[in-house]
C-alpha positions as CSV (number, residue, x, y, z in Angstrom):
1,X,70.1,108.9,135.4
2,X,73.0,110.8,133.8
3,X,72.3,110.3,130.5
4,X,68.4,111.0,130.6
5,X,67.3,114.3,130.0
6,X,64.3,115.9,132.6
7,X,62.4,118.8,132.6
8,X,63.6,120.4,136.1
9,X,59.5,120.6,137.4
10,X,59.1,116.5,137.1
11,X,62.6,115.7,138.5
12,X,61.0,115.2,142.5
13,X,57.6,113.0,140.9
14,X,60.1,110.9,138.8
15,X,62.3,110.4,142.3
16,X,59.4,109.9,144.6
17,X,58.3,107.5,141.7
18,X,61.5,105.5,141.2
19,X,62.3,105.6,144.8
20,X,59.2,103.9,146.4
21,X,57.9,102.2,143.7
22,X,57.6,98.2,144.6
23,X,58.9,96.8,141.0
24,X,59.8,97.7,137.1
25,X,55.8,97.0,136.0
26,X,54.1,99.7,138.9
27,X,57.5,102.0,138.0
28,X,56.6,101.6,134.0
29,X,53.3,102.5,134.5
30,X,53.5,105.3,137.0
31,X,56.4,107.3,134.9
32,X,53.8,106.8,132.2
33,X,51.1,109.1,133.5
34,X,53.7,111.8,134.4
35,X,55.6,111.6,131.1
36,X,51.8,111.7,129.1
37,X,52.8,108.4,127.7
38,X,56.4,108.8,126.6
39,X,57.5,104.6,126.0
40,X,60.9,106.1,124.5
41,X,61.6,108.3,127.9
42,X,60.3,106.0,130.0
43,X,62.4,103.3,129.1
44,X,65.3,105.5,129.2
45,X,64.5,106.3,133.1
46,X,63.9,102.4,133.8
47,X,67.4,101.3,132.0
48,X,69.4,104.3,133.7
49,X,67.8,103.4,137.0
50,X,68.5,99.8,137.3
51,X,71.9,100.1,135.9
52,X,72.4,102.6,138.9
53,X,70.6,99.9,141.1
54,X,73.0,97.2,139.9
55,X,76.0,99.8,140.5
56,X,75.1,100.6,143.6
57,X,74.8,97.1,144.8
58,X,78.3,95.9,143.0
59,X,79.2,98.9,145.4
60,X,78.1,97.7,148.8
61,X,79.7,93.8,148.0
62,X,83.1,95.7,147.1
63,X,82.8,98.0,150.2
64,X,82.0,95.0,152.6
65,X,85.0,92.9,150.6
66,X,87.2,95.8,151.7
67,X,86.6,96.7,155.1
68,X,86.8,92.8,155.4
69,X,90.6,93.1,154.4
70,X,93.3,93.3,157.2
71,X,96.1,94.7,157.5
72,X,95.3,97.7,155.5
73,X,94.7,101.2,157.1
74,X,91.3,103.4,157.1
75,X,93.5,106.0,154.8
76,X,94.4,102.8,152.2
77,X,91.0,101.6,152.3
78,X,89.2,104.9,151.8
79,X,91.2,105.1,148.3
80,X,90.9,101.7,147.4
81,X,86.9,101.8,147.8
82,X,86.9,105.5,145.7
83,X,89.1,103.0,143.0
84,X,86.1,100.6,143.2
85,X,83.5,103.0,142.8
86,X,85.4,105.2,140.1
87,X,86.0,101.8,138.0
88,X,82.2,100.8,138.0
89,X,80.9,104.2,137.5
90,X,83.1,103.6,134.0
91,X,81.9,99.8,133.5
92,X,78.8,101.6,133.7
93,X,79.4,104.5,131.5
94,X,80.6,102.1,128.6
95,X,77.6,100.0,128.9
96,X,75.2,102.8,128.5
97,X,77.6,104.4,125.5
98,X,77.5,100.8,123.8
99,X,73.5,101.2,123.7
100,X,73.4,104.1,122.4
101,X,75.4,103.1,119.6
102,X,73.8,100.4,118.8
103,X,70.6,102.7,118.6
104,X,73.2,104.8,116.4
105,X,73.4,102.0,114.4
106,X,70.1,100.6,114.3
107,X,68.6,104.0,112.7
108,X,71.4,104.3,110.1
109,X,70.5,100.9,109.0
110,X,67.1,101.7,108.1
111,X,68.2,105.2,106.4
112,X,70.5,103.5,104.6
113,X,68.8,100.2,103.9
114,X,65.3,100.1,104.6
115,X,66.1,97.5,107.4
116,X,64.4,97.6,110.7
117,X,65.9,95.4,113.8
118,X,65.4,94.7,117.3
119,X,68.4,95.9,118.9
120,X,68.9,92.3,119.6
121,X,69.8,91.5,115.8
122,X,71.5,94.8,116.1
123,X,74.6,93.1,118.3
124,X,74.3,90.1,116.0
125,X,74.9,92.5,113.2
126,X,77.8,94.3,114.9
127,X,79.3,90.9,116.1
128,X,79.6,89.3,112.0
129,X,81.1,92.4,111.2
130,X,83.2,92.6,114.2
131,X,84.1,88.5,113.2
132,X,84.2,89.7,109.2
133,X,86.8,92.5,110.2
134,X,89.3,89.8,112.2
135,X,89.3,87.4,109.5
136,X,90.1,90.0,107.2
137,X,92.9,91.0,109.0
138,X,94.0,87.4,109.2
139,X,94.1,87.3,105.5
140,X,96.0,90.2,105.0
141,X,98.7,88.5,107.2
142,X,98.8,85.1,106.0
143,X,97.5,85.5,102.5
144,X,96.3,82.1,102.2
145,X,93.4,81.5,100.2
146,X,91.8,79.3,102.6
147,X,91.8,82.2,105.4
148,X,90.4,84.4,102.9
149,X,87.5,82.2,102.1
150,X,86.7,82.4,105.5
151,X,86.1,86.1,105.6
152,X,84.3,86.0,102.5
153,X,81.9,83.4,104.0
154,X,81.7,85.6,106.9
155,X,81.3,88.6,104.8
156,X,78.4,86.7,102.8
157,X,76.7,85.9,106.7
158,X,76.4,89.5,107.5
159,X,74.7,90.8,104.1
160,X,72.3,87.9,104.2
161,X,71.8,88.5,107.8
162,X,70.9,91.9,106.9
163,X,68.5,90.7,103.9
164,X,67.1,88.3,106.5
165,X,65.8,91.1,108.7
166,X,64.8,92.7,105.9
167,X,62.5,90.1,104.1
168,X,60.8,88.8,107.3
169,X,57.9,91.8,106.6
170,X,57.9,89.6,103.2
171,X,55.8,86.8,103.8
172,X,52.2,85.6,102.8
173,X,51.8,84.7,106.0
174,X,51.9,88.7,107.5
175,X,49.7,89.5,104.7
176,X,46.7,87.5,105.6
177,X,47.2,87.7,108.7
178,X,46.5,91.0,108.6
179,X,43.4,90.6,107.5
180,X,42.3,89.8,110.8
181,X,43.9,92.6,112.5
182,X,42.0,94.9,110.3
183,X,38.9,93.5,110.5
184,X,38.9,93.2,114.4
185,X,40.0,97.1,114.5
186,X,38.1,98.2,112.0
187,X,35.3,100.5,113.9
188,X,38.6,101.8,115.9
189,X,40.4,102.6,113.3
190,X,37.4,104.6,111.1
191,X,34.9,101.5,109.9
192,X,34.6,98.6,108.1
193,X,35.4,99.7,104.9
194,X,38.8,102.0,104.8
195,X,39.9,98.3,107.0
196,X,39.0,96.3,103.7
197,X,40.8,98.6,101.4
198,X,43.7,98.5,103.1
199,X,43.8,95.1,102.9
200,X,42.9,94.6,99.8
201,X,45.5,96.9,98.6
202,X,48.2,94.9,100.7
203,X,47.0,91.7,99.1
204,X,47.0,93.5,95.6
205,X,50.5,94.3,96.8
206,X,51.3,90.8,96.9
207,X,49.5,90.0,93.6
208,X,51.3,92.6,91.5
209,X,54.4,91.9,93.5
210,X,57.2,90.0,91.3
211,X,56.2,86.8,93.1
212,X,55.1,85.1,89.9
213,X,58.0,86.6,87.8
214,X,59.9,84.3,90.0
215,X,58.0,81.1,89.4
216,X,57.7,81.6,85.5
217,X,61.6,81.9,85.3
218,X,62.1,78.6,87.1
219,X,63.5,75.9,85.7
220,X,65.8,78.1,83.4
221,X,69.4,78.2,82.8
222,X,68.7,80.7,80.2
223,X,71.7,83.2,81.2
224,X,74.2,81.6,78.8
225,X,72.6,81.8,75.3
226,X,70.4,85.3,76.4
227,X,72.1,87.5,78.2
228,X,75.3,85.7,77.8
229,X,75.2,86.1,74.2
230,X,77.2,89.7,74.4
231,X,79.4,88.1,77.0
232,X,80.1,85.4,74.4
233,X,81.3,88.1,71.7
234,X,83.2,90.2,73.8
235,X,84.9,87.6,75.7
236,X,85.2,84.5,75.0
237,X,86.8,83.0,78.0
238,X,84.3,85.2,80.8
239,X,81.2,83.3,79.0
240,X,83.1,79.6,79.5
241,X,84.1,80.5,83.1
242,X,80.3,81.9,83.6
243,X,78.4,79.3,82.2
244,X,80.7,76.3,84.3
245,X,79.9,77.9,87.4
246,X,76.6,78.3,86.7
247,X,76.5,74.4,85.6
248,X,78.5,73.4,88.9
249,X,75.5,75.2,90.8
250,X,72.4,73.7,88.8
251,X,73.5,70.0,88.9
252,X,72.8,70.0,92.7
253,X,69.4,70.7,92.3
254,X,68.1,67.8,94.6
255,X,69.9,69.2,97.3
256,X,69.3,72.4,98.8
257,X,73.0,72.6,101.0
258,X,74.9,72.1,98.3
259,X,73.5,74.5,96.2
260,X,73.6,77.5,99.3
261,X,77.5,76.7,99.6
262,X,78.5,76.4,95.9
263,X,76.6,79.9,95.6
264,X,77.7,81.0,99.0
265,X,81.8,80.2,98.2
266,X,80.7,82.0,94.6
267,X,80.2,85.0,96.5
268,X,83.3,84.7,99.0
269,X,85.7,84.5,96.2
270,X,83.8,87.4,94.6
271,X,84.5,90.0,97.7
272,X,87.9,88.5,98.5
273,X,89.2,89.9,95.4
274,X,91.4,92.8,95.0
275,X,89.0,94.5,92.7
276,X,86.1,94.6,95.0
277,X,85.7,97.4,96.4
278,X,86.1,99.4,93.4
279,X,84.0,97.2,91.3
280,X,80.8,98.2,94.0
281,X,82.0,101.5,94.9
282,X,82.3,102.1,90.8
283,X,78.5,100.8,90.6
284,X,79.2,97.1,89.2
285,X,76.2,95.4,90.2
286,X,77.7,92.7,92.4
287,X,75.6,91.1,95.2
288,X,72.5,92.6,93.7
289,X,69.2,90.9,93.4
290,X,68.5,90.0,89.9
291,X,65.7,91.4,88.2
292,X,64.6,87.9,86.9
293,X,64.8,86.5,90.4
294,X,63.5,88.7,92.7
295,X,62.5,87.4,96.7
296,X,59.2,86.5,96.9
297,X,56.7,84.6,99.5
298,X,55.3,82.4,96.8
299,X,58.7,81.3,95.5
300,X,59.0,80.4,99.4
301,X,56.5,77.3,98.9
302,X,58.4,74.0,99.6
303,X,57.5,72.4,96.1
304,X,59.0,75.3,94.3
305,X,61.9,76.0,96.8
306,X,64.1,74.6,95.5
307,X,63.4,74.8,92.1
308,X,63.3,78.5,92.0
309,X,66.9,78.5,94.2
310,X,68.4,76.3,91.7
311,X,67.2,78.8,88.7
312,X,68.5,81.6,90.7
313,X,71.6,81.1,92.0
314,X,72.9,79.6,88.4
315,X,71.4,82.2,86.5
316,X,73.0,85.1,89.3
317,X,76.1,83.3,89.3
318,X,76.3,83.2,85.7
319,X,75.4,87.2,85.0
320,X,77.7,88.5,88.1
321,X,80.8,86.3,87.4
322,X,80.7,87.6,83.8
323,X,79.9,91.2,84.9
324,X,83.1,90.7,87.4
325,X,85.5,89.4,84.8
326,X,84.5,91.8,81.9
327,X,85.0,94.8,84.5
328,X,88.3,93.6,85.4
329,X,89.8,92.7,82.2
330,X,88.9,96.3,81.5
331,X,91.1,97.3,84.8
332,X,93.7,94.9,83.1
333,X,93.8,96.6,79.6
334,X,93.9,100.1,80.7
335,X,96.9,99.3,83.6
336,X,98.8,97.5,81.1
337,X,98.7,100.7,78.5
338,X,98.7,103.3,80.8
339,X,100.9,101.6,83.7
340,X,98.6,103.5,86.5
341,X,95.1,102.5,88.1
342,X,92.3,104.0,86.0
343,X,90.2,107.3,87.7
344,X,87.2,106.7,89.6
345,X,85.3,108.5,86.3
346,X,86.9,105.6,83.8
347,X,85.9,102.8,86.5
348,X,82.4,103.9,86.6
349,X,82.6,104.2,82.9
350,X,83.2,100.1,82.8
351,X,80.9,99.2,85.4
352,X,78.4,100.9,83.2
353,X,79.4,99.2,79.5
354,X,80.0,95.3,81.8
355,X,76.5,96.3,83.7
356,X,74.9,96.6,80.1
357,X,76.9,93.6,78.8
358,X,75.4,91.6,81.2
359,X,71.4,92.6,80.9
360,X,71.3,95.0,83.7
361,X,71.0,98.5,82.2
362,X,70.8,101.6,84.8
363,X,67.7,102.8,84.8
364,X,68.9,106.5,85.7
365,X,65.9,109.0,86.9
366,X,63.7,106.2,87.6
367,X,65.8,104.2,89.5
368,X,64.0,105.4,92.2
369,X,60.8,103.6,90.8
370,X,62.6,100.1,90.0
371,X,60.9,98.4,92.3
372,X,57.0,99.6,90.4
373,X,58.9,99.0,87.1
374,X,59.6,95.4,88.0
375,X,56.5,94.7,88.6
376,X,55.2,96.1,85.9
377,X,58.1,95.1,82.8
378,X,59.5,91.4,83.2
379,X,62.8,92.8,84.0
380,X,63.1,96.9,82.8
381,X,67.2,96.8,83.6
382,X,67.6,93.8,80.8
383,X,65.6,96.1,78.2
384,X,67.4,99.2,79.3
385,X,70.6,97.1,79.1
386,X,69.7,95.3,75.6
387,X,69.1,99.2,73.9
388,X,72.4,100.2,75.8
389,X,74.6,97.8,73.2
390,X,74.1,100.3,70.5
391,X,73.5,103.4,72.4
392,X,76.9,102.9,74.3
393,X,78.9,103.2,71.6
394,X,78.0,106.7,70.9
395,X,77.1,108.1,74.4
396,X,78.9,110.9,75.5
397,X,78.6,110.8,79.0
398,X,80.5,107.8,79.3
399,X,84.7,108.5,79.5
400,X,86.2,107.9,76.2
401,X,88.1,104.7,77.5
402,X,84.8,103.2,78.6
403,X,82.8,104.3,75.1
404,X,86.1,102.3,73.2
405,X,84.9,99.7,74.5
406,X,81.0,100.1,74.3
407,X,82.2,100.1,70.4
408,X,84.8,97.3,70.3
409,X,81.8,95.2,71.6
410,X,79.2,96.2,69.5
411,X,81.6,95.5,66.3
412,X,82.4,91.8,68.0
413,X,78.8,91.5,68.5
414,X,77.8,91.9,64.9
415,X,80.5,90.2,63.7
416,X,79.3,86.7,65.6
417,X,75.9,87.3,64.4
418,X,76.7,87.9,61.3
419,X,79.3,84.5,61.1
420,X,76.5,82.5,62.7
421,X,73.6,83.5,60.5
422,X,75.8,82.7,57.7
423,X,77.1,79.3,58.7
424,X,73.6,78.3,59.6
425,X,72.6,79.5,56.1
426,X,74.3,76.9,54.9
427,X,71.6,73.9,55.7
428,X,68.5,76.2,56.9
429,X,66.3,79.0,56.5
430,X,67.5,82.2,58.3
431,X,66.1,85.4,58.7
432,X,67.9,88.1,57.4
433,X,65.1,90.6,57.1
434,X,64.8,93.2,59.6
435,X,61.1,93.9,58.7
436,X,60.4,90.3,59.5
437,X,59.5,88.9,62.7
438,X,62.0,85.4,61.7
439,X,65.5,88.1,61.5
440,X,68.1,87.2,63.4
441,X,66.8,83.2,63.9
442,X,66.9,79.9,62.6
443,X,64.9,77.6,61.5
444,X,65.3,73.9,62.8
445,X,64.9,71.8,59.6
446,X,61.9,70.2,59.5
447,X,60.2,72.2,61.8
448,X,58.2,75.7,61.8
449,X,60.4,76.6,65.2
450,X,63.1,79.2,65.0
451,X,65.8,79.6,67.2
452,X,66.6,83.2,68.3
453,X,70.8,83.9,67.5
454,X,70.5,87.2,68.8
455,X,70.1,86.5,72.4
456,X,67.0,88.4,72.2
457,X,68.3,91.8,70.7
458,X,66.7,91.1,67.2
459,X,63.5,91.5,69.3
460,X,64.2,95.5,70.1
461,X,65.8,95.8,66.3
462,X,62.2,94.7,64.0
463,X,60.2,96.9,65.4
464,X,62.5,99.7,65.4
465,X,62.8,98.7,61.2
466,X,58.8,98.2,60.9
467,X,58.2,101.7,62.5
468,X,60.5,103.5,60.3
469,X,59.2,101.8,57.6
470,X,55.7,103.1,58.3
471,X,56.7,106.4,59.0
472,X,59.0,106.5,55.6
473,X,55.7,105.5,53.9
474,X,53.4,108.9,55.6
475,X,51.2,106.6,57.3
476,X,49.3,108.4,60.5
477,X,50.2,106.9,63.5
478,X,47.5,105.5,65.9
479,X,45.0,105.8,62.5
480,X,45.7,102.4,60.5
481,X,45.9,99.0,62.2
482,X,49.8,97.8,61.8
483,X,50.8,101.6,62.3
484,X,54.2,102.5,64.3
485,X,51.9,103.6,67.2
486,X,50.7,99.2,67.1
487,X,53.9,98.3,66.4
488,X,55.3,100.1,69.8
489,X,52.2,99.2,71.6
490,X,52.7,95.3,70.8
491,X,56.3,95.3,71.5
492,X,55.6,96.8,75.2
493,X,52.7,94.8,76.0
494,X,55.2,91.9,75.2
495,X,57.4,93.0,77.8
496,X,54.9,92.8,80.8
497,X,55.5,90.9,84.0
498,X,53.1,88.1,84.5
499,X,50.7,89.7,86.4
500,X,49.7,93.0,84.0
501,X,50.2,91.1,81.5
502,X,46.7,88.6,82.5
503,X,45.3,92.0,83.4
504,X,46.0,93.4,79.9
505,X,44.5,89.8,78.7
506,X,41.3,90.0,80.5
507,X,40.3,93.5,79.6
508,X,41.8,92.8,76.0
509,X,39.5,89.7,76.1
510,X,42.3,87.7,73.8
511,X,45.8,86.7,75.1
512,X,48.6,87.7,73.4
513,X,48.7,84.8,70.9
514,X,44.9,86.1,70.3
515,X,42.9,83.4,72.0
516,X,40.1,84.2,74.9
517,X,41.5,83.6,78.3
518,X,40.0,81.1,80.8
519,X,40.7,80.2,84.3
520,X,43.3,77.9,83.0
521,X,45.1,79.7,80.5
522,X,45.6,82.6,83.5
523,X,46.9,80.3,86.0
524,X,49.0,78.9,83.1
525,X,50.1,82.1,82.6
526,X,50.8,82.7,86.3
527,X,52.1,79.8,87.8
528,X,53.8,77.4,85.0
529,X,57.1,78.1,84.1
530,X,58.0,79.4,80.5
531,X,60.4,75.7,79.8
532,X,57.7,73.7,81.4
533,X,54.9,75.5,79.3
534,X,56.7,75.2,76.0
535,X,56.8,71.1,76.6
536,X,53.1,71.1,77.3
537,X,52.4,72.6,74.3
538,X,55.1,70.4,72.2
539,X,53.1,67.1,73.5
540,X,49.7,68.6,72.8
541,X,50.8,68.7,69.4
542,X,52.2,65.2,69.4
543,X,55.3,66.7,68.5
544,X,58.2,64.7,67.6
545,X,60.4,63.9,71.1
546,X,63.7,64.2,69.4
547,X,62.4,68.0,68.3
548,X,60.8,68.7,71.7
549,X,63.9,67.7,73.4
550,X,65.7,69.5,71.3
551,X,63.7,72.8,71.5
552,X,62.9,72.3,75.1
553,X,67.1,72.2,75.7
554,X,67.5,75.6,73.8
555,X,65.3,76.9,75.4
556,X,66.2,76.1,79.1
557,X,69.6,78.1,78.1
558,X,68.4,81.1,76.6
559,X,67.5,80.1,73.1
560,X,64.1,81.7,72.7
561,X,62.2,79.0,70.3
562,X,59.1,80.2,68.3
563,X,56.7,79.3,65.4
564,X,56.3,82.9,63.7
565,X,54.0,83.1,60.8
566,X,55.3,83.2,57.3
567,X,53.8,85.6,54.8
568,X,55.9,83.8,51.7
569,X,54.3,80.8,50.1
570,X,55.5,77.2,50.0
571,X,56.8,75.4,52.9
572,X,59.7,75.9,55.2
573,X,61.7,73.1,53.3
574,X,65.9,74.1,53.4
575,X,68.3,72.0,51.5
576,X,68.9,70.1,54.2
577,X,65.2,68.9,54.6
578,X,64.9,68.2,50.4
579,X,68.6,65.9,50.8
580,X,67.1,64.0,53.7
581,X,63.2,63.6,52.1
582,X,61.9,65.6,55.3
């Protein structure tokens, strides 16, 4: 009992106690009583007293092996018994030092991760990255791409290992089963009703949790025409590579193994590279859970399994291997100017500009409160990120080499936009009004849908335009309908998650295309996802299925499609449509 501390006045009750005690269970419970209750101390006493136990009788079997030896002396035997004993005592000593690291360990974990483990998934978390280290090392020798595949794989085992523990508190399952728990212990715990508002504020919990982000993002591939539209200007070759991984991944859809190793080797090859550990230590967000995709238990339900997977790991692999290669081609550029290894300053500079690039925009004094902005904003990183293309190119705080770049992109950006608004000119209406809800799109000939070009940023820029138009004009704000105060109000309620936004509905009593909601229309808005929705309307118009195909394609890979009013009069007839009598 080396290694437990006692107060000097119970040292003879905890000896009488461990001493004539008949077994562990009568031990437990009498060391309870004297120590007031004390589980940690009292397990401490029981562990260091049964190791001693187990010494002690390794001792006697190695003391009767040796007197059992001939032809040795007393004298030899006397030493080679003190051997024995001194050995164990050590075995001993290293098996009590390895607990209490692993308890070391255990408590860093959940300061540093939120994680709590049994100290049972503690050794399994020490062993992968024991296993992780080796095949590092075995890389490092060989540097064959195969060995280093195999640490990344083992690499990817431990963080998921660690995510594992982590989610298992995250399941429907633990909510509503704690709904018995409370109700049984409810006159215990202080009545009835602080029991039901507990759990009613765990299952609100769930409610307002992201869960049904998740579902209505399903069934999309939108990464490469939304997000990946600024990927697209700046680079060119980051956006092909991006969008064929993300391809590779979606086609195996039906099958659930061969999407977790496509994804799983995506990962591998990402913390293999040379460029890792700055890229993370610099604050690229690689590895991270996507704001569009966070874990939930309803995504968990078989039927949408493997749906929401799918949508998840294409779109992640899409938005991390861009954010990878754009922060590395940065690296590239600056080492083949300056022949040295940018500072830690410049390298958080890029992860910054290829974090924004790629929709995930820091969120910097809140960060702290992402998780309640998630729930709240469909994804408050991507609008962060989105304002960050222009506010990059002229922020200070960010290292010259990194703001050079912010500004190079920007340029690129509006030059693509501009190039593809013009060719499109050519054969259809587009919007090149910023005070107009159509800037920035297309329309499909023949159709009233428009096609957004701007990968969503024309969305931030109208408003901006309308406001500063009813401001130039000395209209009050909040005191006129259509004033800047509605304008800012509409374009924030548009960027609710699924569940405030059916609250705002309800106590709105309209939706936010104006209709009444219904039972329907809320679990529409819940549980259908945003593609899937947008077909069920096409048909209910009896749309025509070369149009909804066509729409419903754009729209699975970022295109937002939408039917905005028109103020002007006449149809929406281009040349195009007059040529071909549409």
């Amino acid at each position: 009992m080396d290694n437990t501390c006692i107060p000097p006045e119970l040292i003879e009750s905890v000896k009488r106690i461990v001493l004539t005690s008949g077994d562990s269970i009568a031990r437990n419970k009498q060391l309870l009583e004297v120590f007031g209750g004390n589980q940690k101390m009292v397990d401490s006493i029981n562990t260091s007293f049964e190791k001693s136990l187990l010494l002690k009788n390794q001792e006697k079997a190695f003391d009767k092996f040796v007197d059992s030896l001939t032809g040795a002396d007393a004298t030899k035997k006397i030493k080679l018994k003190q051997a024995i004993k001194d050995r164990l005592a050590n075995r001993q000593n290293r098996i009590l030092e390895e607990d209490e690291l692993l308890s070391l360990a255990k408590e860093t974990l959940l300061k540093k991760k939120g994680v709590e483990v049994s100290l049972d998934s503690m050794k399994k978390i020490q062993t992968l990255k024991r296993d992780a280290v080796k095949l590092e090392s075995k890389y490092k020798e060989t540097g064959s791409l195969k060995d280093g595949m195999e640490w990344g794989r083992k690499e990817v085992e431990y963080i998921d290992f660690i995510n594992e523990q982590k989610g298992k508190n995250e399941t429907i399952g633990k909510v509503f089963a704690n709904i018995k728990d409370r109700i049984s212990g409810a006159y215990e715990k202080g009545g009835i009703i602080p029991a039901a508002g507990r759990t009613l504020a765990e299952t609100g919990n769930l409610a307002f949790s992201s869960a049904f982000k998740g579902i209505k993002a399903s069934w999309d591939l939108s990464a490469p025409l939304r997000q990946g539209m600024k990927v697209l200007s700046s680079n060119p070759s980051a956006w092909k590579s991006s969008t064929g991984k993300s391809l590779s991944i979606a086609k195996e859809i039906f099958n659930k193994s061969n999407i977790d190793k496509a994804y799983n080797d995506f990962r591998a090859s990402t913390i293999i590279d040379p460029l890792y550990n700055d890229a993370v230590d610099s604050g690229l967000a690689l590895g991270a859970i996507e704001d569009f995709f966070p874990e939930s238990p309803l995504t968990k339900i078989p039927v949408l399994e493997n749906i929401f997977k799918t949508s998840d790991a294409a779109y992640t692999t899409f938005v991390q291997n861009a954010r990878f290669d754009l922060f590395k081609n940065y690296v590239k550029q600056y080492e083949t100017v300056n022949n040295t290894k940018p500072s830690e300053d410049i390298l958080k500079g890029f992860a910054r500009v290829a974090n924004s690039v790629t929709g995930r925009g820091g969120l910097k004094g809140l960060e702290n409160n992402a998780d309640f902005l998630n729930k709240v904003l469909f994804s408050a990183r991507y609008q962060t990120a989105n304002i960050n293309t222009v506010r990059h190119a002229f922020d200070s705080t960010l290292p010259k080499e990194a703001q050079v770049i912010a500004r190079k992109n920007l340029a690129k950006h509006i030059v693509m936009l501009g190039g593809l608004m013009s060719t499109f000119s050519a054969f259809s209406d587009v919007g090149f009004d910023p005070n107009q809800s159509t800037f920035g799109k297309v329309r499909i000939p023949g159709t009233k849908k428009w096609v957004d070009l701007t990968g969503g940023l024309a969305g931030y820029l109208v408003p901006v335009f309308k406001m500063a138009n009813k401001l130039s004009d000395g209209k009050k704000l909040g005191y006129k309908e259509d004033s800047a105060k509605d304008i800012l109000y509409g374009f924030l309620e548009g960027k609710l998650a699924p569940a405030p936004g059916t609250v705002r509905d309800i106590f709105a009593e309209r939706d936010y295309g104006g209709q009444k909601p219904t039972v329907g229309s809320i679990a529409k808005n819940l549980l259908v996802p945003i593609t899937l929705e947008n077909i069920g309307e096409g048909i209910a118009k009896d749309e025509d299925a070369k149009i909804l195909a066509l729409s419903t394609l754009l729209e699975m890979f970022g295109a937002s499609i939408t039917e905005p009013k028109s103020k002007r009069e006449g149809s929406y007839k281009s040349i195009l449509d007059i040529v071909t009598g549409n």
